[in-house]
C-alpha positions in Angstrom: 7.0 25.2 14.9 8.6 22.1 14.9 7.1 18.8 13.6 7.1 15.1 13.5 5.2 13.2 10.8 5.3 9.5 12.0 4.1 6.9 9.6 2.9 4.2 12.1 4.4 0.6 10.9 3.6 -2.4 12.9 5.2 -6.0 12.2 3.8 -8.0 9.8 6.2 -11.2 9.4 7.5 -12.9 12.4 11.2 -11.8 11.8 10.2 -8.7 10.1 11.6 -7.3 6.9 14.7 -8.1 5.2 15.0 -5.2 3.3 12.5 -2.1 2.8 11.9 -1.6 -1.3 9.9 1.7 -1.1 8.5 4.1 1.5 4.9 5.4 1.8 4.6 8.8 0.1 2.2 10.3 2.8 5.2 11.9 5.1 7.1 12.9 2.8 4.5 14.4 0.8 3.0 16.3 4.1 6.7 17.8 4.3 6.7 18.9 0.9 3.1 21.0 2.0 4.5 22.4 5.0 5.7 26.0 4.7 9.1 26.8 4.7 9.2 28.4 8.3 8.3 25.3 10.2 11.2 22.7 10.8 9.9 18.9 10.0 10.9 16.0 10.5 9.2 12.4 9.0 9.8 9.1 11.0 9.0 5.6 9.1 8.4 3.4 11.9 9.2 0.6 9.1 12.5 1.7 9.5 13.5 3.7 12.3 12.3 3.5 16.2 9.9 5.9 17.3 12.1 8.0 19.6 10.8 8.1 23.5 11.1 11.9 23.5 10.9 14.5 20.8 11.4 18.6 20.5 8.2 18.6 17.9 5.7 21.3 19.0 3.0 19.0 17.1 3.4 15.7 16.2 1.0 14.5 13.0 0.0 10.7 12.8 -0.4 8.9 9.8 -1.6 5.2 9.8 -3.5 2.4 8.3 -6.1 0.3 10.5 -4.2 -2.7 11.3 -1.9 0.0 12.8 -4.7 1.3 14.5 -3.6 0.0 18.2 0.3 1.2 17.9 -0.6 4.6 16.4 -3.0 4.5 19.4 -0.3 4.1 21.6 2.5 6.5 20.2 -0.5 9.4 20.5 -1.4 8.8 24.1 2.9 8.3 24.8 3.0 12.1 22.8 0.3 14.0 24.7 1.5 12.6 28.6 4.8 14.6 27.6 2.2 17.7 26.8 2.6 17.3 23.0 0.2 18.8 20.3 -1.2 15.5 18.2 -2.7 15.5 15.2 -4.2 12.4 13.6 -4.7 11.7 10.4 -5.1 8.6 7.3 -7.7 6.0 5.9 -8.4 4.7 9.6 -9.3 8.2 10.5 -11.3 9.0 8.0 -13.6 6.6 8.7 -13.2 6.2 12.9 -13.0 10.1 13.5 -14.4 10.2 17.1 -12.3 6.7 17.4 -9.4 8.6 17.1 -10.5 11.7 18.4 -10.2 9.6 22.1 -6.1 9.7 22.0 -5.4 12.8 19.7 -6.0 16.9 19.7 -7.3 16.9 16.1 -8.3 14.3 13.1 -8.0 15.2 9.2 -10.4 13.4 7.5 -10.0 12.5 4.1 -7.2 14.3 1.6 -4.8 16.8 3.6 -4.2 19.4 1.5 -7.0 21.6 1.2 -6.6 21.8 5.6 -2.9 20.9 6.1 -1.8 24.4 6.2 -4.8 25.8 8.0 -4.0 23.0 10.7 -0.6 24.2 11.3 -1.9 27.7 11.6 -4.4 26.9 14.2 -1.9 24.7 16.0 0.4 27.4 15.9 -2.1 30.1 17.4 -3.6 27.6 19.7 -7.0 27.6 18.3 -6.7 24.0 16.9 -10.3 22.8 15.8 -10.4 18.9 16.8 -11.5 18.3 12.9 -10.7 19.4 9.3 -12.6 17.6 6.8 -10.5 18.0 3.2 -11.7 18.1 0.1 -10.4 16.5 -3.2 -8.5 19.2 -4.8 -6.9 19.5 -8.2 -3.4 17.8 -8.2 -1.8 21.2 -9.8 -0.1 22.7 -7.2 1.5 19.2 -5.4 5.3 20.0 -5.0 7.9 17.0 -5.2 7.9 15.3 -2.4 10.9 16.2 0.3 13.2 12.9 -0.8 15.7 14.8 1.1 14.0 14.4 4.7 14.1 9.8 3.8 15.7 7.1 5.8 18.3 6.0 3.8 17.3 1.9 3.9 14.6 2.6 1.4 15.8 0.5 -2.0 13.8 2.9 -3.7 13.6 6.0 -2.5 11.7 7.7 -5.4 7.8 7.5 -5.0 5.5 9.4 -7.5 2.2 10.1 -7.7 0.7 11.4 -11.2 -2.9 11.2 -10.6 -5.1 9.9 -7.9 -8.4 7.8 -7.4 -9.7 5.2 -9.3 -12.9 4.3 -11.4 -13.8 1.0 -10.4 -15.6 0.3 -7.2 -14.5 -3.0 -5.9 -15.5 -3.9 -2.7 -13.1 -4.3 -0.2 -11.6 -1.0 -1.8 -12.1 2.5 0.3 -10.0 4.2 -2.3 -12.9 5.1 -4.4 -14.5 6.9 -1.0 -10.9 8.4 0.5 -10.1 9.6 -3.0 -12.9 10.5 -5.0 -12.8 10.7 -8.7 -10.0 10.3 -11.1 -7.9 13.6 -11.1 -4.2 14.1 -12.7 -1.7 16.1 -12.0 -0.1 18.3 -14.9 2.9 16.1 -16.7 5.7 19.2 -16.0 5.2 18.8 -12.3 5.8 14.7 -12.4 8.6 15.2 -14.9 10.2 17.2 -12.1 9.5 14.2 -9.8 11.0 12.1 -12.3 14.0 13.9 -12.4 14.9 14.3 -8.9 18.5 12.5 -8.7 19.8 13.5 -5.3 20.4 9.5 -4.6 23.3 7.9 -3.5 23.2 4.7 -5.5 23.0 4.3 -9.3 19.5 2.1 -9.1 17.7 4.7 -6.8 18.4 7.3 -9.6 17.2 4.8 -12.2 14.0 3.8 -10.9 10.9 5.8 -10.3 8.0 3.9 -8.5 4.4 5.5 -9.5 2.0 5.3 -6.3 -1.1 5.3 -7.8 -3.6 3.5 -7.9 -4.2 3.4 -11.0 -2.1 5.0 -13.5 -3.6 4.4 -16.9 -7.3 4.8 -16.8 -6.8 8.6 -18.5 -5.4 6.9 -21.7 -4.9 10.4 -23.4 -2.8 11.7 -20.3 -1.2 8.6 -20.0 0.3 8.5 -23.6 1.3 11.7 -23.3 3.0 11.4 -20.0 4.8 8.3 -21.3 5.7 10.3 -24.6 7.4 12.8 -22.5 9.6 10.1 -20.3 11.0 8.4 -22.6 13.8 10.9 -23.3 14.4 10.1 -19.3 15.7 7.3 -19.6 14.7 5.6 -16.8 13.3 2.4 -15.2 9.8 2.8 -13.5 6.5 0.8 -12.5 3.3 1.4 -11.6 -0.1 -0.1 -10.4 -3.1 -0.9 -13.8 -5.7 -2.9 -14.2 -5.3 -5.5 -16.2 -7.3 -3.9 -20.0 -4.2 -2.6 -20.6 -2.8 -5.5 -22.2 -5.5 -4.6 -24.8 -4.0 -1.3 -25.8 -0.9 -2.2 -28.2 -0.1 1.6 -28.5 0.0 2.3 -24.7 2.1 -1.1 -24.0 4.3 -0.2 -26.7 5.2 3.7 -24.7 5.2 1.8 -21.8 8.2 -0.4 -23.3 9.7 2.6 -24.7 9.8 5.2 -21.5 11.4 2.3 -19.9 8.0 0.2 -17.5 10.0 -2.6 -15.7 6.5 -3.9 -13.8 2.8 -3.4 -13.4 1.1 -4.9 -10.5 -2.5 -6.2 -11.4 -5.0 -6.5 -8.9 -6.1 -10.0 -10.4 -7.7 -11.3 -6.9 -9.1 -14.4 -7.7 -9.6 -17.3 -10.3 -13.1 -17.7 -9.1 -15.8 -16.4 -11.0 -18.1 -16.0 -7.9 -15.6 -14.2 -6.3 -14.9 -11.9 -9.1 -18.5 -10.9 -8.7 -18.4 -10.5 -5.2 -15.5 -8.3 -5.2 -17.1 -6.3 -7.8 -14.5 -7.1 -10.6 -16.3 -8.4 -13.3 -13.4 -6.1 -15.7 -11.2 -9.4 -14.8 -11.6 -12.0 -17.4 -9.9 -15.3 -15.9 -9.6 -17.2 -19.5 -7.7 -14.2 -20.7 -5.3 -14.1 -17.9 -2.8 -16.0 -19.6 -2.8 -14.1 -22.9 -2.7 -10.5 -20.9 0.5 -11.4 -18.7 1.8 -12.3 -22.0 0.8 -9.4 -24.0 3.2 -7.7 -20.9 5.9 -10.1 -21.2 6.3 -9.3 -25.0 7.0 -6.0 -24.5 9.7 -6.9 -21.7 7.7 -6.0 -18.7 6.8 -7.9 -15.5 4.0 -8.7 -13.9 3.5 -8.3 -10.4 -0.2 -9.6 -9.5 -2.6 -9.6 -6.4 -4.6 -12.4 -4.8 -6.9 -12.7 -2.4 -7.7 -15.6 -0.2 -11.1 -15.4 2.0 -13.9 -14.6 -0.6 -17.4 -16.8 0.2 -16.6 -19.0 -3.2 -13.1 -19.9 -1.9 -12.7 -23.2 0.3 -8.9 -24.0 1.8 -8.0 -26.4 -1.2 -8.7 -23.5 -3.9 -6.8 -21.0 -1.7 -3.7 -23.3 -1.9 -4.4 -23.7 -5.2 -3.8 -20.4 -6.2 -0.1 -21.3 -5.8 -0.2 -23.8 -9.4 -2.9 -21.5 -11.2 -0.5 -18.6 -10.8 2.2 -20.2 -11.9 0.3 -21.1 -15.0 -0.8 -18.0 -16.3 2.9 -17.0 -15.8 2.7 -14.3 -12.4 6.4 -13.1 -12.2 5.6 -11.9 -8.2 2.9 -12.6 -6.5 1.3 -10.8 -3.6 -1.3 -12.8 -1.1 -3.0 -11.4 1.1 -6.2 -12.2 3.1 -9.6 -10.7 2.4 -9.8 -7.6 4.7 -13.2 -5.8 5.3 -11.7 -2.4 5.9 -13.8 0.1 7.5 -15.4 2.3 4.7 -16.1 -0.3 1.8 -19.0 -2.1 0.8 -17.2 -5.2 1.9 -17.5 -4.1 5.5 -20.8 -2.9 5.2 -22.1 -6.6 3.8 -20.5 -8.3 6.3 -21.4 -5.9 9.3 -24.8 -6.5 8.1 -24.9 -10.5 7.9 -23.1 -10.3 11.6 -19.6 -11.8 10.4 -17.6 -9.2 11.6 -15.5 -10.7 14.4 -16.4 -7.9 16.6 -13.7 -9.9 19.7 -11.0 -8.9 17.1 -9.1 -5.6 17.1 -7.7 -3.5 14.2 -4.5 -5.5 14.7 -6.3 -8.2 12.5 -6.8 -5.9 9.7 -3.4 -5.6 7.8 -4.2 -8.3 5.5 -2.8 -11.4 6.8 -5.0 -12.2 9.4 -8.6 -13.2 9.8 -11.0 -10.5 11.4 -14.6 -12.0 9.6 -16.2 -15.3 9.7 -15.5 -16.9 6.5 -18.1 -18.9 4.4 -18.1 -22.6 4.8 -15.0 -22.5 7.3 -13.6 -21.5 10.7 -11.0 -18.3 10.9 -8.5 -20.9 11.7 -9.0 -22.6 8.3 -8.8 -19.6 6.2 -5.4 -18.4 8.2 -4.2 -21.8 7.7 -4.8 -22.4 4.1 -3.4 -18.7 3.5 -0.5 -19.9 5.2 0.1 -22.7 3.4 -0.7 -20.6 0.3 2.1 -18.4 1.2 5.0 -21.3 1.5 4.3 -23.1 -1.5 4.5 -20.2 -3.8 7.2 -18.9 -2.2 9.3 -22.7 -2.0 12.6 -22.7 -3.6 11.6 -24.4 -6.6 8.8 -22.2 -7.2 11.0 -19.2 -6.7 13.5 -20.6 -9.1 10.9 -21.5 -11.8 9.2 -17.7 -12.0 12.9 -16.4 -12.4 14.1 -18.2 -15.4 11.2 -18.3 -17.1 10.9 -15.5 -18.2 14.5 -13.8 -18.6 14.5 -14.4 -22.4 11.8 -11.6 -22.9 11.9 -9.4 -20.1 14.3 -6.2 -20.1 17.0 -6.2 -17.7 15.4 -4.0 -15.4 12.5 -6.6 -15.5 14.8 -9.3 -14.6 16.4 -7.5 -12.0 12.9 -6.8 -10.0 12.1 -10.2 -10.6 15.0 -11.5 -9.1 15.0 -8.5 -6.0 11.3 -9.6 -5.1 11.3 -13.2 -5.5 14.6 -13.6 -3.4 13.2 -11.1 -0.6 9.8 -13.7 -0.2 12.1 -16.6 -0.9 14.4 -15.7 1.5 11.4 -15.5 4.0 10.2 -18.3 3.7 13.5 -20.4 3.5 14.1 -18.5 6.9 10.4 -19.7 8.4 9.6 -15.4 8.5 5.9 -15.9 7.5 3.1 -13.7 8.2 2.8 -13.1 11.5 -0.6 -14.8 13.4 -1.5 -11.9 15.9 -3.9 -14.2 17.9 -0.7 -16.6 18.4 1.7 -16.4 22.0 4.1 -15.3 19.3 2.6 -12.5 18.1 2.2 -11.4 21.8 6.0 -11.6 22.1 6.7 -9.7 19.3 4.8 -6.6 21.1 2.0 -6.3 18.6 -0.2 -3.9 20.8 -3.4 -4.4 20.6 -6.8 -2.4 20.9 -7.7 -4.6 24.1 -4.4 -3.3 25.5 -4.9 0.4 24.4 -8.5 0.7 25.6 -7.5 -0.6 29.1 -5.1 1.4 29.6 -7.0 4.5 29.1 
């Protein structure tokens, strides 16, 4: 057979992206499981049109909910032309018969253990209309096909060593999609690692680990870490933020060559931390963590969230000074998201605060799709908004990238510099997060599940 593995993207800034640092590793992991005698294609709609007519015999769907309405739309265009379509990611694993409406078939959960059953079926034309997968053992993942990439990616190289996560925080699914905390053997990421087929000199440098969380298994970890440093190479990752408590590990990460960590920090209320289930964060040791990082030459990339029922709109901008404070090299803000699947949803489903009148197109984490505590929708997008432009103001952009340059490596400084110019540049250009309920985000063709559900 021939197949299309489309990686639904919709547009999430009002000019879209500048530049595209690093693909999903869903499609090109899927191409990697798909046996030899099948032709396949992957298509990130980040990156590349969806074309209007394809010679697949089954096109697969991969997509998050705020994508929900698009990958809606892509199905039903596939199946009028009498396509095979298969749905499949963290939206359908919790929306099934959802899906089920515009598609052949749903995976629910993790692929592998069904993937090549699926294609099978498809191929025989006995397709069931849903394989349920079940977390396997990370042994036999094969490198991901690099080779079937768009070539705008800046980093091509994605890498996952071990997958899930302990913690349970509550506007997380990834403790229900991926269960348990499972690694893969080191000779297989090595072999990741060591993929050079790249054009350019930084895409064969730099290695970005899609995990979750990396260093939870401390004695994998160091071991891993031991064996990459004769690599050579730049890489970063995703941790929580105990790590800077571990000397030893901080030390292999400086040695095998860590450039940045992002650290799901969230919030410098204490209510909040609660409610979102991370008591592990400590806010008077933020400062003396980022540093621990910062002495051994690494930066910090960090998460916040704006929208938990402690916050009001002057907090939420002031997120902007405390994170400059405890010395965030780039920050990431988002707005509190009650994804289908987490106890987040199921709190606020039960208290009625879903905003039910709002489609999936809300949920991609810069838009409002629950009714806030102690203010309207409109206030919560605003002060996000607001949020966004002053950290991302010249001067603040300028600050975060001198600041540190004495102490980080030069890979450091480099990623610092690439991601602060990328949201600088945004914001010096007006290209903020897109407002979906706004005229605008109407003429920017956001499709939306009002549109897809009347059409049917």
């Amino acid at each position: 057979m021939r197949i299309d593995i489309i990686i639904v993207y919709t547009p999430r800034y009002r000019m879209g992206h500048e530049m595209n640092f690093v693909p999903p590793i869903t499609g090109i992991h899927l191409a990697a499981l798909t046996p030899h005698d099948h032709v396949v294609r992957v298509i990130h709609q980040q990156v590349q049109p969806i074309p209007d007519e394809t010679s697949a015999d089954l096109v697969a769907i991969s997509f998050f909910s705020g994508f929900a309405p698009e990958a809606y739309r892509i199905a039903r265009h596939f199946k009028k032309q009498g396509k095979t379509v298969v749905m499949g990611g963290p939206h359908v694993t919790f929306s099934p018969e959802e899906a089920l409406a515009y598609c052949d078939a749903v995976v629910i959960g993790e692929a592998e253990s069904v993937w090549e059953n699926l294609l099978a079926d498809a191929e025989q034309g006995v397709l069931q209309r849903c394989y349920i997968g079940r977390p396997n053992e990370l042994s036999q993942i094969p490198t991901p096909r690099y080779d079937l990439l768009e070539p705008s990616f800046v980093i091509p190289r994605v890498i996952q060593a071990t997958r899930g996560c302990p913690f349970t925080c509550t506007f997380c699914s990834v403790p229900v999609i991926n269960p348990g905390y499972r690694t893969r053997p080191i000779e297989a990421v090595l072999k990741d690692i060591e993929y050079d087929a790249f054009p350019h000199w930084w895409q064969r440098k730099v290695a970005w680990f899609w995990d979750d969380n990396l260093t939870i298994d401390r004695g994998y970890i160091k071991d891993l870490l031991k064996s990459m440093i004769p690599l050579n190479k730049w890489w970063l990752t995703q941790a929580s933020i105990d790590i800077a408590k571990d000397r030893e590990l901080l030390e292999l990460m400086q040695a095998s060559g860590c450039i940045g960590v992002f650290l799901g920090i969230e919030s410098f209320g204490e209510e909040s931390l609660k409610e979102a289930n991370k008591l592990h964060n400590k806010i008077k040791n933020y400062r003396a963590s980022i540093k621990a990082l910062h002495q051994h030459g690494i930066a910090v990339m960090a998460g916040f969230i704006a929208g938990f029922d402690g916050d009001s709109t002057k907090s939420i901008v002031e997120i902007s000074d405390r994170l400059m404070e405890i010395g965030i090299d780039v920050p990431f803000l988002s707005i509190l998201t009650p994804y289908k699947g987490t106890a987040l949803y199921d709190r606020l489903a039960e208290e009625n605060r879903i905003l039910e009148e709002r489609g999936w197109e809300f949920y991609n984490g810069y838009n409002v799709s629950f009714q806030p505590e102690g203010m309207q929708p409109g206030q919560l997008l605003e002060a996000h908004r607001r949020l966004w432009k002053r950290t991302f103001a010249f001067p603040n952009v300028m600050k975060r990238l001198i600041r540190h340059v004495p102490t980080l490596r030069a890979g450091s400084t480099l990623l610092t510099l690439a991601m602060n110019s990328f949201y600088g540049l945004k914001a010096w250009r007006g290209n903020t997060p897109l407002d979906i309920a706004s005229l605008e985000g109407k003429r920017r063709g956001i499709i939306t599940q009002d549109e897809i559900l009347g059409e049917k």
